[in-house]
C-alpha positions as CSV (number, residue, x, y, z in Angstrom):
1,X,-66.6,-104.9,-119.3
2,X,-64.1,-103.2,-116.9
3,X,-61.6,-106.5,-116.6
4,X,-61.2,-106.0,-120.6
5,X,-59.7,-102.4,-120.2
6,X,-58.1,-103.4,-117.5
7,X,-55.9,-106.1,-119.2
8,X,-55.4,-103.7,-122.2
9,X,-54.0,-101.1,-119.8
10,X,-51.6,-104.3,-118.2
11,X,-50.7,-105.1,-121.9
12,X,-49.7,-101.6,-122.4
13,X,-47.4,-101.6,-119.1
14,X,-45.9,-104.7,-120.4
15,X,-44.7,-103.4,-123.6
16,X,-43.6,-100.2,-122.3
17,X,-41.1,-102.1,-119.7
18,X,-43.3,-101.3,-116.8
19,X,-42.7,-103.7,-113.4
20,X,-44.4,-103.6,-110.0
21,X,-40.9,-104.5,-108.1
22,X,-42.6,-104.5,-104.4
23,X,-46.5,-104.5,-104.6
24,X,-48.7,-102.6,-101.8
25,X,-49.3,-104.2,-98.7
26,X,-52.4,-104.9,-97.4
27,X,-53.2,-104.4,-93.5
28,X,-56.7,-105.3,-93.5
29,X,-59.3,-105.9,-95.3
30,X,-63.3,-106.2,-94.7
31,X,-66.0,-107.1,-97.1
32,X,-68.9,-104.0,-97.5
33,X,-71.2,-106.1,-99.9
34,X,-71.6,-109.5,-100.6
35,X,-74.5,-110.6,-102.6
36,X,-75.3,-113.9,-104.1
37,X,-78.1,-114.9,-106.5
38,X,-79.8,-118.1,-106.7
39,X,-78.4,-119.0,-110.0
40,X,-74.6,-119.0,-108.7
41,X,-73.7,-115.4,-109.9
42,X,-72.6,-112.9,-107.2
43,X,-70.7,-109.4,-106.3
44,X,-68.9,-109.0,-103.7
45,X,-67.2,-105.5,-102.1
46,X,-64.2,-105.5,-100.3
47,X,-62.5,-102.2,-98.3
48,X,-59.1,-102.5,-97.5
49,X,-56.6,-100.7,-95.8
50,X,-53.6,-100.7,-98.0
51,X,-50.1,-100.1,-97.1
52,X,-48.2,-98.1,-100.0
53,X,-45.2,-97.2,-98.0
54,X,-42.8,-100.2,-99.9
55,X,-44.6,-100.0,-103.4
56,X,-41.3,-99.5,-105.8
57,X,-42.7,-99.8,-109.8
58,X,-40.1,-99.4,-111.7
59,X,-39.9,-98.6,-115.9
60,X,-36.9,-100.3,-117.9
61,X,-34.8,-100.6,-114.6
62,X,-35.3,-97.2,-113.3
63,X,-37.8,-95.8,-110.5
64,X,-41.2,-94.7,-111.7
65,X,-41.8,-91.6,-109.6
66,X,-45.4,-90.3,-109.1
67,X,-46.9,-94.1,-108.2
68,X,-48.1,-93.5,-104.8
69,X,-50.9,-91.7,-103.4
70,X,-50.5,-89.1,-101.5
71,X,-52.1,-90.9,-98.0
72,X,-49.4,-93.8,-97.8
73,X,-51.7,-96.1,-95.8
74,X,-55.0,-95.5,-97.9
75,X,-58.2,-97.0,-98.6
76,X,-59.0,-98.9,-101.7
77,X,-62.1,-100.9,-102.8
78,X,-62.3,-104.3,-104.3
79,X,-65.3,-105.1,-106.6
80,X,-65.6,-108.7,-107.7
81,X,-68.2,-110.5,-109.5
82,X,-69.0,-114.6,-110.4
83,X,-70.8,-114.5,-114.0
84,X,-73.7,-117.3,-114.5
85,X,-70.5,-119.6,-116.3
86,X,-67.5,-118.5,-114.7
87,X,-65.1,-118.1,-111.9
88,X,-64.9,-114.8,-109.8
89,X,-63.0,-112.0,-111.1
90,X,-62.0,-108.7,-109.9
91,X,-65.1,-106.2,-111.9
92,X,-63.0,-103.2,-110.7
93,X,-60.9,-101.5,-108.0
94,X,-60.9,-98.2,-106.9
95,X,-58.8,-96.0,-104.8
96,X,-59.9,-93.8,-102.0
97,X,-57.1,-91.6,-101.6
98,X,-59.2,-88.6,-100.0
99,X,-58.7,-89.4,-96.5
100,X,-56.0,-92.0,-94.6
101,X,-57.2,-95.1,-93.1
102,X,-56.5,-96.5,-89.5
103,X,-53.7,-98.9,-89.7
């Protein structure tokens, strides 16, 4: 599942003295999907327009250049999902970094 590779990849940034210091900003955001099955399990899309403008990650103390895309108020995709015998959990994001969004 994509949430495992994710948290290896979060693992990774940990050990390697990776920090988000100011996270992305989001301006708004509007669901694209949202289905639910009888049994209680579900996906949901979300778009959002993001604001990357104040993002700052940093690596051991210092300024990790090459972080932002190159549209600084960009689309990105939320896809989420409730399992039969859980909670919901982000499945997967993906950003759309082809084109800027209206803020």
């Amino acid at each position: 599942m994509q949430w495992q590779a994710t948290l290896s990849v979060f693992e990774d940034s940990v050990t390697q003295g990776i920090r988000i210091e100011r996270p992305i900003k989001p301006i708004w955001s509007k669901p694209t999907l949202i289905r639910l099955g009888s049994d209680g399990t579900g996906t949901v899309v979300i778009y959002q327009c993001t604001d990357y403008r104040g993002l700052l990650v940093t690596q051991n103390g210092r300024e990790l250049r090459g972080t932002k895309p190159d549209h600084r108020i960009t689309p990105f995709t939320v896809h989420m999902a409730k399992p039969e015998d859980g909670d919901w959990m982000v499945a997967r994001t993906q950003l759309k970094d082809a084109v800027s969004c209206d803020a």
